[in-house]
C-alpha atoms as a printed R data frame, in Angstrom:
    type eleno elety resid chain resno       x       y      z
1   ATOM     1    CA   UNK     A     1   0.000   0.000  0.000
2   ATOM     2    CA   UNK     A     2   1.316   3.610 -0.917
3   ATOM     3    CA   UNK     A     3   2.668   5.658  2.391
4   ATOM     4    CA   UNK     A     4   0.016   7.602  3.668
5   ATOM     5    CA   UNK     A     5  -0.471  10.872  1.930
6   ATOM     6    CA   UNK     A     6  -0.372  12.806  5.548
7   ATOM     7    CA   UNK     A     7   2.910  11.727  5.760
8   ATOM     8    CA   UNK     A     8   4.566  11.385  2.344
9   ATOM     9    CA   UNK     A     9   3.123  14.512  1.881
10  ATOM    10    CA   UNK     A    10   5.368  15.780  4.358
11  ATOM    11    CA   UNK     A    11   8.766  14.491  2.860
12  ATOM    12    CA   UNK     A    12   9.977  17.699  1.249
13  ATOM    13    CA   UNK     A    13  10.443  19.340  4.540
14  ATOM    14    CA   UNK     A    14  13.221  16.670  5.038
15  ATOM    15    CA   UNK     A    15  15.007  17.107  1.753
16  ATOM    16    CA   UNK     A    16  18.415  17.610  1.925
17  ATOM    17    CA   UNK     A    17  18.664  16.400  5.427
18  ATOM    18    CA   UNK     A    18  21.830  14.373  6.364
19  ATOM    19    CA   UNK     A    19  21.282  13.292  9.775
20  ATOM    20    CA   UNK     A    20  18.637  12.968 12.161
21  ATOM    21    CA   UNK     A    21  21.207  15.132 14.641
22  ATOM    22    CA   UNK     A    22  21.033  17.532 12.479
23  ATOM    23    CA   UNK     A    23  16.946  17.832 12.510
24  ATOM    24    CA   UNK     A    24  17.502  17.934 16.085
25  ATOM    25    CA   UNK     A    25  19.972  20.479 17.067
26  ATOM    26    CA   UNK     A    26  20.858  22.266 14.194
27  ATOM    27    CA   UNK     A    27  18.757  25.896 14.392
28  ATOM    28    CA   UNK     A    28  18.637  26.179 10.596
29  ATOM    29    CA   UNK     A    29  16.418  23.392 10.217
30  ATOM    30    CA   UNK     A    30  13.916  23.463 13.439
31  ATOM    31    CA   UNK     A    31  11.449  25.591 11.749
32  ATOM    32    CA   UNK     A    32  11.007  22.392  8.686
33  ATOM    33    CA   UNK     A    33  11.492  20.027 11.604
34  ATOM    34    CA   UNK     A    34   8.857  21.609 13.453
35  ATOM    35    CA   UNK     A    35   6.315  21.649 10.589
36  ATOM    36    CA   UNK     A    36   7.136  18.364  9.524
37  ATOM    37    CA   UNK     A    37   5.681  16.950 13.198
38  ATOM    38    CA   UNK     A    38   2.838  19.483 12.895
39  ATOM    39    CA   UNK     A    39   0.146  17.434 12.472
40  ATOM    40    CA   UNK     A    40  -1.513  17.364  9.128
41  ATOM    41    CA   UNK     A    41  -4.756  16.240 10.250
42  ATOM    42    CA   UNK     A    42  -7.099  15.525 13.279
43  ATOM    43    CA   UNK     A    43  -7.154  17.675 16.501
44  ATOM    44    CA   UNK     A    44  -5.762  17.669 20.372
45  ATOM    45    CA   UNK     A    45  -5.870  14.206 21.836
46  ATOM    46    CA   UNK     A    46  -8.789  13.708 24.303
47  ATOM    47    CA   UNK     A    47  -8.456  15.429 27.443
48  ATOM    48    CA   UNK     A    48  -8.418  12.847 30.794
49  ATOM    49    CA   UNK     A    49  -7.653  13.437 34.160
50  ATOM    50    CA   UNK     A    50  -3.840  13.196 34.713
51  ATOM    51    CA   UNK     A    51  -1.913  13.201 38.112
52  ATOM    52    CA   UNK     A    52   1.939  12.875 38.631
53  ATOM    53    CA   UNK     A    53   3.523  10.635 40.972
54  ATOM    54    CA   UNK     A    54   7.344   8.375 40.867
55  ATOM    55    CA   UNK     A    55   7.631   4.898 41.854
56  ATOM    56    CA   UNK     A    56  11.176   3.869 44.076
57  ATOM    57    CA   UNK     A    57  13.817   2.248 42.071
58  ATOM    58    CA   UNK     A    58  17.234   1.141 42.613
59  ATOM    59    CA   UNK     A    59  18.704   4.586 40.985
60  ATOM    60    CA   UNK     A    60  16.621   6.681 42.679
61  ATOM    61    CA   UNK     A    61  12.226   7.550 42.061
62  ATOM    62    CA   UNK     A    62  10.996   6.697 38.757
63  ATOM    63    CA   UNK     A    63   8.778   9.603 37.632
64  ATOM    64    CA   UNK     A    64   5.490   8.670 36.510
65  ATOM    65    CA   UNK     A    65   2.282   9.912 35.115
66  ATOM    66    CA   UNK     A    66  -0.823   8.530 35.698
67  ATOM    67    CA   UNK     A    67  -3.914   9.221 33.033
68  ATOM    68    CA   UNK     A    68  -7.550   7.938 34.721
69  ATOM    69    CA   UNK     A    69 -10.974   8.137 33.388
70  ATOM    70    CA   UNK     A    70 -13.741  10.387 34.333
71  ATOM    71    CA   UNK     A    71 -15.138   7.589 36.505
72  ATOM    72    CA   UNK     A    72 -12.476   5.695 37.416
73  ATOM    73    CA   UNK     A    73 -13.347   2.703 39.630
74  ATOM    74    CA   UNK     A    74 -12.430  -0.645 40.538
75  ATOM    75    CA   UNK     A    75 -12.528  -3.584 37.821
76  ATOM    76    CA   UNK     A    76 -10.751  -1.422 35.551
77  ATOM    77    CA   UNK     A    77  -7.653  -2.593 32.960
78  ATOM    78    CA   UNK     A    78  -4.668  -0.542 33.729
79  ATOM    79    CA   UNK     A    79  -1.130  -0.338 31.128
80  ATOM    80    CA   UNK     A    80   2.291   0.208 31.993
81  ATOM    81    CA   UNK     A    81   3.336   2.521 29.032
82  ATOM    82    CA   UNK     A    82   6.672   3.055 27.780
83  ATOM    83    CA   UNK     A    83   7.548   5.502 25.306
84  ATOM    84    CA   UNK     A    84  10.481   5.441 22.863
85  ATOM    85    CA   UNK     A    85  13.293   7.590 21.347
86  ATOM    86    CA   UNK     A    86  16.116   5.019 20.524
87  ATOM    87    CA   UNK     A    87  17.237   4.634 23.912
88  ATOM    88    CA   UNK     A    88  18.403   8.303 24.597
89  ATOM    89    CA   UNK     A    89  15.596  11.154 23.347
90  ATOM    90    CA   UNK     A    90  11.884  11.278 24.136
91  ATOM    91    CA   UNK     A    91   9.621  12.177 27.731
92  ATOM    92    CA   UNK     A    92   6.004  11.971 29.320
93  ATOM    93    CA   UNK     A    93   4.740  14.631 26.915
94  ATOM    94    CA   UNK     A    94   5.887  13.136 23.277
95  ATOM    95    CA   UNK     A    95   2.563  12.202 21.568
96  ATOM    96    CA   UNK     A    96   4.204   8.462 21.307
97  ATOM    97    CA   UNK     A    97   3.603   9.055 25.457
98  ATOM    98    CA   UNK     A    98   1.283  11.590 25.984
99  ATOM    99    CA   UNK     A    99  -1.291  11.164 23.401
100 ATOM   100    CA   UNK     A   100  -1.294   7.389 23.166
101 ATOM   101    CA   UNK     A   101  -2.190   7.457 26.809
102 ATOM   102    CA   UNK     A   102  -5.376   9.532 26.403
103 ATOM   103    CA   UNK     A   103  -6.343   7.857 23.640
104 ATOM   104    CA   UNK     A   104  -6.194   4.560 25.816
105 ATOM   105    CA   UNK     A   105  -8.252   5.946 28.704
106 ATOM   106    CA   UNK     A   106 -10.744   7.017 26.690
107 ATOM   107    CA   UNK     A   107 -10.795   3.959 23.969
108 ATOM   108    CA   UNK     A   108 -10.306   1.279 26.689
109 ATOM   109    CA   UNK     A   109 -11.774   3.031 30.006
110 ATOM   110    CA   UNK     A   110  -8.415   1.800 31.230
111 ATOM   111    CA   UNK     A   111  -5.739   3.766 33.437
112 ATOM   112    CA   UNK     A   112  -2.444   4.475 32.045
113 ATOM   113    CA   UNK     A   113   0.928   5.232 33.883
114 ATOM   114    CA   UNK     A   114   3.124   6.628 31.654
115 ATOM   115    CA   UNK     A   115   6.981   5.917 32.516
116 ATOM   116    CA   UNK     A   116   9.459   8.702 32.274
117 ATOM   117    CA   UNK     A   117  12.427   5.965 32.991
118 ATOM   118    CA   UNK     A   118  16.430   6.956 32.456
119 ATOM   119    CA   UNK     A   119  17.531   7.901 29.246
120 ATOM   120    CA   UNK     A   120  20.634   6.537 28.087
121 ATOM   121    CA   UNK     A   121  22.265   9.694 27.943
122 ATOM   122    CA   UNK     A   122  25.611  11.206 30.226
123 ATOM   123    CA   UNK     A   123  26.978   7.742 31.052
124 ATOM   124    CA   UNK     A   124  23.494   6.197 31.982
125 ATOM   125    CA   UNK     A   125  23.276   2.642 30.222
126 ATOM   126    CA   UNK     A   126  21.652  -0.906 30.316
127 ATOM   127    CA   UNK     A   127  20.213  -1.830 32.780
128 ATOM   128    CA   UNK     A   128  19.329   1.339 34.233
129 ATOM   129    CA   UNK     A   129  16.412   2.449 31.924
130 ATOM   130    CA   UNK     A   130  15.510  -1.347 32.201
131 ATOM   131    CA   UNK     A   131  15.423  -0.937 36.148
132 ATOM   132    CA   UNK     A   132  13.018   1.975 36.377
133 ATOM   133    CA   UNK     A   133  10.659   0.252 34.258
134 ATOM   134    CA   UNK     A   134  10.586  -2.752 36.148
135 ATOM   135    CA   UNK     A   135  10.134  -0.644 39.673
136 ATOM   136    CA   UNK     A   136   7.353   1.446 37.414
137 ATOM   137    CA   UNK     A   137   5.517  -2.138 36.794
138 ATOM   138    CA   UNK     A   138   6.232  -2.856 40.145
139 ATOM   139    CA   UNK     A   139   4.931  -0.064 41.765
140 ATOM   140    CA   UNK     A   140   1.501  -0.331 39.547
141 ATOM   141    CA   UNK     A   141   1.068  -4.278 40.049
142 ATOM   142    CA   UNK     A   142   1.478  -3.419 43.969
143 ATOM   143    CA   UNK     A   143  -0.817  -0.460 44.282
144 ATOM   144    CA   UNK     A   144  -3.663  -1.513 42.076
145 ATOM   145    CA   UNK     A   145  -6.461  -1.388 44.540
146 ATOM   146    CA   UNK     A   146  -5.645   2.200 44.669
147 ATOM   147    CA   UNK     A   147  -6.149   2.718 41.494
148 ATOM   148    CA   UNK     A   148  -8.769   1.007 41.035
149 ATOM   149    CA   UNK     A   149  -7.603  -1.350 38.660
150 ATOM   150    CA   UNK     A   150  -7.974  -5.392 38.205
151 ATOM   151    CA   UNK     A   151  -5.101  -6.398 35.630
152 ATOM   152    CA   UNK     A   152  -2.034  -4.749 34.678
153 ATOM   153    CA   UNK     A   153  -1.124  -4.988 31.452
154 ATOM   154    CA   UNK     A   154   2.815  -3.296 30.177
155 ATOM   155    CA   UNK     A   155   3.426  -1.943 26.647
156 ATOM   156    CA   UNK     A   156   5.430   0.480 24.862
157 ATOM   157    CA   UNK     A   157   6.286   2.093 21.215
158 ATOM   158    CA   UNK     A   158   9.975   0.981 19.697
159 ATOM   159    CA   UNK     A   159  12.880   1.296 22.432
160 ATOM   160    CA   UNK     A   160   9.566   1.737 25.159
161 ATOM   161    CA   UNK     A   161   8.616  -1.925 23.308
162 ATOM   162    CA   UNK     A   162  12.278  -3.247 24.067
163 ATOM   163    CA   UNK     A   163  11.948  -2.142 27.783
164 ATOM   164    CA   UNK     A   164   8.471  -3.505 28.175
165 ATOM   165    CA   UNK     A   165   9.381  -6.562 26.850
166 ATOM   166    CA   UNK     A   166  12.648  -6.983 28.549
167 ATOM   167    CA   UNK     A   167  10.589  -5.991 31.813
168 ATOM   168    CA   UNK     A   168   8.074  -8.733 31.574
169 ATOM   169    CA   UNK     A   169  10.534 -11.280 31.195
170 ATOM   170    CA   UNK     A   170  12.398  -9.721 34.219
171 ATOM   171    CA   UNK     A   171   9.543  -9.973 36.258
172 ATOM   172    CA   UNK     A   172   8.615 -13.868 35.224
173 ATOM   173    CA   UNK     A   173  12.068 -14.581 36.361
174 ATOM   174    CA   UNK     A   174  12.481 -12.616 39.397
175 ATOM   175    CA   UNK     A   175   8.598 -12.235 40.869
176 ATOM   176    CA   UNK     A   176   6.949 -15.339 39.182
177 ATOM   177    CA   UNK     A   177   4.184 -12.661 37.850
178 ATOM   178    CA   UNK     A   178   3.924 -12.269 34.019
179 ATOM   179    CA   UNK     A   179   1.166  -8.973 33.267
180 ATOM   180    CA   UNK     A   180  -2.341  -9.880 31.835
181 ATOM   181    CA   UNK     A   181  -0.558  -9.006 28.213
182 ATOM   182    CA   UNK     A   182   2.243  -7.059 26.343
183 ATOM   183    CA   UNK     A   183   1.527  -4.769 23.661
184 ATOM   184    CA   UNK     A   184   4.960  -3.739 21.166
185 ATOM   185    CA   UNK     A   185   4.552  -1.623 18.401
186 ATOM   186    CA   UNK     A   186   7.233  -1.389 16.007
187 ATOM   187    CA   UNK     A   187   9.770  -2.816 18.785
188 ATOM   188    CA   UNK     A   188  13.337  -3.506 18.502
189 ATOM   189    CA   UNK     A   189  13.924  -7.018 20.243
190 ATOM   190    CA   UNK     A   190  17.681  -7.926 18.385
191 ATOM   191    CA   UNK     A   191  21.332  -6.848 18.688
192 ATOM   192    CA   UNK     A   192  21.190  -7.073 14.914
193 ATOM   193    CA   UNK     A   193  18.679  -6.537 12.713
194 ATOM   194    CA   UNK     A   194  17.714  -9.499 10.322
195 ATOM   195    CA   UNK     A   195  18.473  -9.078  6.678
196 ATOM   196    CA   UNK     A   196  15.739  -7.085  5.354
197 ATOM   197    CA   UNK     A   197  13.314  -8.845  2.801
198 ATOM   198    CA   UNK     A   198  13.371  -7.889 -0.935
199 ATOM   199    CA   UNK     A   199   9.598  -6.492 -0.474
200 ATOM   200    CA   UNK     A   200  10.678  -4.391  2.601
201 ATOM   201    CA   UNK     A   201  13.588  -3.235  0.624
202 ATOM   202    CA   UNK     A   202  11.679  -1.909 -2.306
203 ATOM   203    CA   UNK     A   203   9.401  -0.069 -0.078
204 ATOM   204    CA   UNK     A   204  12.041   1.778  1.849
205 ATOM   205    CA   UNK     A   205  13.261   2.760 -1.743
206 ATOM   206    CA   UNK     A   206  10.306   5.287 -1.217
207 ATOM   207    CA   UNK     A   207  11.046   6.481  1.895
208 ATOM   208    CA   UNK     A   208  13.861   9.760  2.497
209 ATOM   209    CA   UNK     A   209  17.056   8.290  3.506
210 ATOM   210    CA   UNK     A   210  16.636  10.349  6.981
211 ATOM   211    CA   UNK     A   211  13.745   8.526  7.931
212 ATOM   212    CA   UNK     A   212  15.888   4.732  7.149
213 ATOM   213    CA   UNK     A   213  17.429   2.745 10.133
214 ATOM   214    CA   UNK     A   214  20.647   1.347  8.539
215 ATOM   215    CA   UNK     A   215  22.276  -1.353 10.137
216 ATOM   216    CA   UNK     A   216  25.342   0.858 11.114
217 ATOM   217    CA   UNK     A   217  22.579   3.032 12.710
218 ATOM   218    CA   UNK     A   218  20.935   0.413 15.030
219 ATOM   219    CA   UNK     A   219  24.039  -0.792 15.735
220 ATOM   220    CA   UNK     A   220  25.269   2.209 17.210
221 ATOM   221    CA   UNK     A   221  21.974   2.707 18.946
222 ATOM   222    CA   UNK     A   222  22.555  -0.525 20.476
223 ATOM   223    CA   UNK     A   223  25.637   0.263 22.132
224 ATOM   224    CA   UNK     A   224  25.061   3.573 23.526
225 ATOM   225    CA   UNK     A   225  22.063   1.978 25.370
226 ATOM   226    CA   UNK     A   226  24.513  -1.226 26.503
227 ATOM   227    CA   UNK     A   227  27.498   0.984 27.315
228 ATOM   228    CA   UNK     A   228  29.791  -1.316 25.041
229 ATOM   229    CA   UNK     A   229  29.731  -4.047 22.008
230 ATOM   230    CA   UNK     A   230  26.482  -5.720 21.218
231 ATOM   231    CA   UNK     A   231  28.263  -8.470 22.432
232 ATOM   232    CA   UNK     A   232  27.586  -7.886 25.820
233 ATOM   233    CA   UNK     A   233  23.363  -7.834 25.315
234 ATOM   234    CA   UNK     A   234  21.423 -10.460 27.353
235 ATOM   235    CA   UNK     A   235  18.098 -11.506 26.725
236 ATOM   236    CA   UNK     A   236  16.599  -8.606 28.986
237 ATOM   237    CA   UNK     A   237  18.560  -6.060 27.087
238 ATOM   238    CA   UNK     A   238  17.539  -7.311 24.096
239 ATOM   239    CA   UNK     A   239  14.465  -9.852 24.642
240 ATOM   240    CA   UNK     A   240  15.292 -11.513 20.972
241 ATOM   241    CA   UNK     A   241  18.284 -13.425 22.757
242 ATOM   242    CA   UNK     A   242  16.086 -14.554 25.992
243 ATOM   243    CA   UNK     A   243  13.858 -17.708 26.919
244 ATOM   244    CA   UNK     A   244  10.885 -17.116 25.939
245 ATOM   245    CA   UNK     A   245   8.380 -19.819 27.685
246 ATOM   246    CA   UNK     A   246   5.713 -18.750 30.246
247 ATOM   247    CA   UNK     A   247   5.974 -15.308 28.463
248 ATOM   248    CA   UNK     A   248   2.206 -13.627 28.453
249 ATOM   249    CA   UNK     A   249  -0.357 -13.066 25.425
250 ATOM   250    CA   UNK     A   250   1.685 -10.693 23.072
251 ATOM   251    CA   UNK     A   251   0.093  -8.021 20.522
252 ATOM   252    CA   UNK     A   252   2.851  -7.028 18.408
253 ATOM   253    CA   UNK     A   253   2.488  -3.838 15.813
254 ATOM   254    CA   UNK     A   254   4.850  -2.929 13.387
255 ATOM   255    CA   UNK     A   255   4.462  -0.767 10.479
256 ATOM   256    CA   UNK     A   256   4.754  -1.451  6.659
257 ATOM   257    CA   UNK     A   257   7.257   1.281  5.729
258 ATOM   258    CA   UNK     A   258  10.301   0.768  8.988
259 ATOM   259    CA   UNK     A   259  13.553  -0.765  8.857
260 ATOM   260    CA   UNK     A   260  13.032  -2.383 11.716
261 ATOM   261    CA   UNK     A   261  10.021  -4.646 11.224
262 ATOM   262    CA   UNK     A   262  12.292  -7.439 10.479
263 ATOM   263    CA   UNK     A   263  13.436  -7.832 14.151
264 ATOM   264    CA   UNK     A   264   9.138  -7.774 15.380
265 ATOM   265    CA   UNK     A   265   8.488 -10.273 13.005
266 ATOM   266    CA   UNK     A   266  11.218 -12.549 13.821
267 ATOM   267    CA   UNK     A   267   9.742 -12.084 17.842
268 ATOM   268    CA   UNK     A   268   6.605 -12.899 16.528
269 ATOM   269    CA   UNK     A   269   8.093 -16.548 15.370
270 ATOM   270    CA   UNK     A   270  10.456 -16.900 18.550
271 ATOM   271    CA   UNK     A   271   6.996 -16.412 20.623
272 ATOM   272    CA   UNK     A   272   5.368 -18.835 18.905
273 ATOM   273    CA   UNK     A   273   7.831 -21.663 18.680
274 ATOM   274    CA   UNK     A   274   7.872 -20.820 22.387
275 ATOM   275    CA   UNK     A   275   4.306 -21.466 22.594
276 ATOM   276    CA   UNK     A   276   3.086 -18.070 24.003
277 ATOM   277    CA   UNK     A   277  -0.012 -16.979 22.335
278 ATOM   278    CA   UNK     A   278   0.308 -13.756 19.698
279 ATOM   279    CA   UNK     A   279  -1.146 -11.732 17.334
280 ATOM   280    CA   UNK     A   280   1.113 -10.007 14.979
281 ATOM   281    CA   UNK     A   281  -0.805  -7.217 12.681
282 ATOM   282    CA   UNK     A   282   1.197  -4.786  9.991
283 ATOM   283    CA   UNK     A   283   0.228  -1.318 10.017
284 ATOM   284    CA   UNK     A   284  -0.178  -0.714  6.553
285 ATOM   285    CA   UNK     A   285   0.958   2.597  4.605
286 ATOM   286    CA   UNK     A   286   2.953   3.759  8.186
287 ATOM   287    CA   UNK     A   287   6.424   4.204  9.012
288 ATOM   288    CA   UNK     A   288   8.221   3.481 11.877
289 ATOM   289    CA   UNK     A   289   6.783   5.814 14.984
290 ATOM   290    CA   UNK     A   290   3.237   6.205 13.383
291 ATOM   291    CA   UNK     A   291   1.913   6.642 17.248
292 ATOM   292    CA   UNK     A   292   3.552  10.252 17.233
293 ATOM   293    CA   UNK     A   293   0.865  10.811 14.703
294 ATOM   294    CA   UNK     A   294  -2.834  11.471 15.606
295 ATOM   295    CA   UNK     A   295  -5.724   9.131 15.482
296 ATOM   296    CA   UNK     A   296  -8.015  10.865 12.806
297 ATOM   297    CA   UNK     A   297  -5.455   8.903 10.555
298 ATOM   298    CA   UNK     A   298  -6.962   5.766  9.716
299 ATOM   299    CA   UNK     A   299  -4.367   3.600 10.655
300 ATOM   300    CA   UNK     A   300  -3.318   5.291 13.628
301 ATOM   301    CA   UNK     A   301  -6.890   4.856 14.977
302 ATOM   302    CA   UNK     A   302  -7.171   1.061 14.318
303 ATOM   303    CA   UNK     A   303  -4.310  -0.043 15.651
304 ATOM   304    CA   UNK     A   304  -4.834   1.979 19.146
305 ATOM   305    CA   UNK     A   305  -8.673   0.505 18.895
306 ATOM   306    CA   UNK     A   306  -6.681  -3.160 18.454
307 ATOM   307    CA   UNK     A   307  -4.146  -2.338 21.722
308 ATOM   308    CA   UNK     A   308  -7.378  -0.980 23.730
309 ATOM   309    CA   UNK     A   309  -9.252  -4.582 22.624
310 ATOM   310    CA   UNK     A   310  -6.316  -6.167 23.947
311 ATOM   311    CA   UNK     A   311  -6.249  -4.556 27.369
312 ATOM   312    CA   UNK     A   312 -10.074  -4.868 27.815
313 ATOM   313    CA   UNK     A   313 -10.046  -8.353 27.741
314 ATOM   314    CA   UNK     A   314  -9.878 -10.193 31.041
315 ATOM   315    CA   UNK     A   315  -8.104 -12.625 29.040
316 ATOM   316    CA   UNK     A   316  -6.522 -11.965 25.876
317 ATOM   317    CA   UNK     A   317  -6.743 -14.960 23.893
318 ATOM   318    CA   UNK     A   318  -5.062 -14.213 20.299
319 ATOM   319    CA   UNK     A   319  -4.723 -16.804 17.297
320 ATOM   320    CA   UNK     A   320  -1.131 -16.082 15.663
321 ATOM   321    CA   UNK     A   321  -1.259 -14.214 12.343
């Protein structure tokens, strides 16, 4: 399917661009960067309640922020949301964070904390941003009469997928608690990606070479968040290389035009073979990070209506796809 026109339409802002550094710090271009994540349709997100609070972890409290419906009450779903940024950019108010979580409070009638965990960034590394998400999940499994909630289910949006993943499997193994499901979208689970298919390569042949996630890329990605060679990744850092038995019900979302689809896909079979139930859906016409964008586009809207069907259900039951 062709990229969506409110985002291809978008791709001469980014012409001439030679790094995604340079769309971030470099003053000549933040006006075009700015327009180009002004979105093109659709208005604000819905407006919920919203509260701040921090759960204890090992490195200090883990800032949270917690998004509950008008009438929040007990027998209620509640997700652990993680946002992403490659390890080492993003916070509570990105859309990928902040709008995602309204849009699952009012879509689901479920409670969202939203986890501003360590960023890779002045010397901070794996497992540190690993660690405040597992005290977040922690905190929320432990205090869920308070919030009113019944099941706790932990998700999150490409590096935010990574953590949430590599959380649940922490918590199987240390606290013999898996949540009610996982949700990924567009997740990076490998030290290195899989070879990209000829299909996925002639679609990326339409995409700016910005907006690409070349192995060299990911690679480097990977090793600011470990603090050394990929080498030195374990199956919590990167949940590709782990066990995956006993692991709970799994959406995973990736999107048709990303780089990095190869590595959610491959999950999907790992989870399988491992006999943990998934559903696997492509986001068609999307790039990698389409939950930045808002919901009016089509896409966008379905797949947050398929993560708020998952975290509804008592007990998500999926049939692999």
């Amino acid at each position: 399917m062709p990229i969506h026109p409110a985002v291809s339409g978008k791709f001469p802002l980014i012409e001439g661009v030679s790094s995604f550094e340079q769309l971030l710090f470099d003053p000549a271009y933040r006006d075009r960067f700015a327009e180009f994540n002004r979105p093109a349709v659709g208005g604000p997100p819905p407006v919920v309640p919203t509260r701040a609070d921090s759960a204890p972890g090992p490195h200090g409290p883990v800032p949270i922020r917690i998004y509950t419906p008008e009438d929040a009450g007990g027998d209620r779903p509640c997700v652990v949301w993680m946002h992403g940024g490659a390890f080492r950019i993003g916070d509570l108010d990105m859309p990928e964070a902040d709008w995602v979580a309204r849009e699952l409070v009012t879509r689901a009638g479920a409670v969202v904390v939203s986890v501003d965990y360590r960023l890779a960034v002045g010397g901070v590394t794996h497992p540190v941003p690993l660690d405040d998400v597992v005290a977040a999940v922690r905190w929320t499994r432990d205090h869920a009469a308070d919030l009113g909630v019944d099941r706790v289910h932990v998700g999150g949006a490409s590096a935010g997928g990574n953590l949430a993943a590599g959380a649940a499997l922490r918590l199987r193994d240390e606290d013999g608690w898996t949540p009610a499901s996982l949700v990924l979208a567009y997740p990076v689970l490998h030290p290195e990606l899989p070879p990209r298919s000829p299909s996925l390569v002639a679609r990326m042949a339409e995409v700016p070479p910005i907006l690409h996630f070349p192995p060299h890329e990911v690679r480097a990605i990977t090793e600011n968040y470990l603090g050394g060679p990929v080498s030195r990744a374990d199956g919590y850092a990167m949940p590709g290389l782990a066990s995956l038995e006993g692991l709970c019900p799994t959406l995973l979302l990736t999107a048709e035009y990303d780089d990095l689809r190869g590595s959610g896909q491959v999950f999907v079979g790992q989870l399988a073979e491992a006999g943990v139930d998934v559903r696997y859906v492509q986001v068609l016409s999307m790039l990698h990070g389409f939950l930045n964008l808002p919901s009016a586009i089509e896409p966008v809207g379905r797949a947050l209506d398929l993560i708020a069907e998952t975290i509804v259900a008592h007990d998500p039951a999926f049939v692999s796809t």
